[in-house]
C-alpha positions, 0 to 999 in steps of 0.5 A: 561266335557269341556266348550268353552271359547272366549278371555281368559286370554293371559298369559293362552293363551300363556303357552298352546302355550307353552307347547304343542309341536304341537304348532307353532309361530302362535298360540302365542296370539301376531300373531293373534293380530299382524294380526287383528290390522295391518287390523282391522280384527275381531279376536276371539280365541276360548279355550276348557277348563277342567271343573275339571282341570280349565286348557286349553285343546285346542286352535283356533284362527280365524279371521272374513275375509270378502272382499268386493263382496266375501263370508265372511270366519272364517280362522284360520289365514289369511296369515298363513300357520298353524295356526289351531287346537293344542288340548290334546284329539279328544273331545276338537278338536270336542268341537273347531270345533263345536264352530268355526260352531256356531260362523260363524253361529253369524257372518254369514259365510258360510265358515270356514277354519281351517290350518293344518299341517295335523296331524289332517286330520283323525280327520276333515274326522271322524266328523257327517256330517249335512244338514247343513255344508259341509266338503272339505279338500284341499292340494294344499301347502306343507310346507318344513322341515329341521332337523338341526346338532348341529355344523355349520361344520357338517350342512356345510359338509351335503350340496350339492357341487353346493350349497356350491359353489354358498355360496362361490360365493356369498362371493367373490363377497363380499356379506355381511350378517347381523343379526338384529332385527328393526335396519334392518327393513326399508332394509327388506321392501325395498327388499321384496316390490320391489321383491314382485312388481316384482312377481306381488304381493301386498305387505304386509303393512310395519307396520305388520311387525313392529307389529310382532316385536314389540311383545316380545313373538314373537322371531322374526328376520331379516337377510340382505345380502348386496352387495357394501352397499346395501341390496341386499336380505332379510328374516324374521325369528320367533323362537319357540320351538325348530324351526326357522320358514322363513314365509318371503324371498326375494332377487333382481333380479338384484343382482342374478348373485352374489347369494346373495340369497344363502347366505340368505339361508346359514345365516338363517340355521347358525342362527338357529344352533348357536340359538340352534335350531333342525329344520329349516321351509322354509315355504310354496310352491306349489308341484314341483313348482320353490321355492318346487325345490330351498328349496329341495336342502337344504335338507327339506322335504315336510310337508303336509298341510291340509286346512279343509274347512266347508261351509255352503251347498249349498255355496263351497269355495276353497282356490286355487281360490284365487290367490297372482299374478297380471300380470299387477302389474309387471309393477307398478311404485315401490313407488306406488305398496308399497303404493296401495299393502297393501290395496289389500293385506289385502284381499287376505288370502294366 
């Protein structure tokens, strides 16, 4: 038998985290906390539990998102790329699934979005249909993956001649790289904000990233590149497992001509060697797309994902609606889209 328990124990929590191998950073209790504090989003993580062993037999963690004049969704978790079901057997997925249902059913939701790495999908596609949940499966980002050598000469000698020469620019032109942890935080922001206003997005508020920081379990780190004294890229990395995961890079426009952003790149696959470290995750991307290209050439390899969509019928959600580019943003004042982009960023679950 397996009971459904809501917020147990942390401590619990995370060793589930960490002994599964399915589990990724997110599932780390600390993410989602990080998340709900920085935006005081609702957070509930939902644990199947063996009635005979007591012990922890499947996770998910959700977060109430409702933006204002748009239907309200259960997500596990916003601004995540995975961050979804890790269970032992198929019955503590199902016990999860119905327990996400009945708690959008309290909340009243009428969506539920669960983010996968796909290797559950057969699972999401075999559940009984009802009169009252509808099921849609979307795959419209890919995640990247690389496996790393375990010396940085070999990791070397593996890329591209374009790649290592655009590395070697970079270095005479004398960009500089550097490993740190808060000390670096207020370059990372100044990078990401203004390249994030250049794309058109709303940027994240800086004190998510602070909180992500703060946490020890979240091994977490920031890698700068500077030219003449001045950060010119940046990137923020979280370990677990045996996995260095970049939710986060950026780079200025008017420093591209010197590659700083191929020195990022090459730092954050040497941190990962030296840290021990046998895959390197760029991240997210859509299909074919600029950056799906620019991590190819890195030697990752798509990683589907699977974002599993229960809406309440007759209501229908799509995650490709939503949309993390604003034409008129370009052409904010930089000062102001740092301060006015949180607020929109909040709700925006990409």
């Amino acid at each position: 038998m397996i009971d459904i328990v809501t917020n147990p124990d942390r401590g619990q929590w995370n060793q589930y985290t960490s002994e599964n191998r399915g589990a990724k950073f997110s599932h780390l209790a600390e993410w989602g906390e990080s998340l709900a504090r920085t935006y005081s989003l609702p957070l509930v993580k939902l644990a199947a539990i063996g009635t005979k062993t007591d012990r922890i037999s499947g996770l998910l963690p959700l977060i109430l998102f409702s933006p204002p004049g748009k239907g309200v969704r259960l997500i596990s978790l916003p601004y995540t790329d995975m961050a979804g079901i890790i269970a032992d057997d198929w019955e503590s997925c199902r016990r999860l699934v119905l327990a996400a249902l009945k708690l959008a059913d309290s909340f009243g939701a009428n969506h539920v979005e669960l983010r996968q790495d796909g290797v559950l999908s057969p699972f999401f596609q075999c559940l009984e249909r009802n009169d009252t949940w509808g099921y849609t499966p979307h795959n419209f980002k890919t995640s990247l993956l690389r496996p790393l050598t375990a010396t940085v000469d070999t990791l070397w000698s593996g890329l591209s001649a374009k790649v290592r020469n655009q590395i070697r620019k970079a270095e005479r032109c004398e960009c500089l790289a550097k490993a740190g942890g808060n000390e670096l935080l207020s370059d990372f922001y100044a990078v990401f904000s203004e390249n994030m206003r250049d794309l058109g997005s709303p940027v994240h508020d800086r004190e998510l990233f602070r909180a992500i920081m703060d946490d020890n379990s979240l091994q977490t780190a920031i890698i700068c590149i500077y030219l003449c004294g001045k950060p010119a890229a940046s990137a923020f990395v979280l370990r677990h497992h045996e996995t260095l995961y970049n939710p986060w890079a950026s780079s200025l426009r008017v420093y591209r001509p010197f590659c700083p952003n191929m020195l990022l790149y090459w730092s954050m696959l040497q941190y990962a060697v030296v840290n021990r470290c046998r895959w390197f995750d760029f991240g997210r991307s859509s299909p074919n797309a600029p950056t799906y290209r620019f991590k190819k050439q890195w030697g990752a390899e798509p990683l589907p994902l699977s974002w599993h969509v229960f809406s309440r019928n007759p209501y229908t959600w799509n995650p490709d609606n939503e949309s993390l580019e604003y034409e008129s943003w370009k052409s904010m004042d930089l000062m102001r889209s740092r301060q006015d982009g949180p607020a929109v960023r909040r709700w925006i679950s990409l």
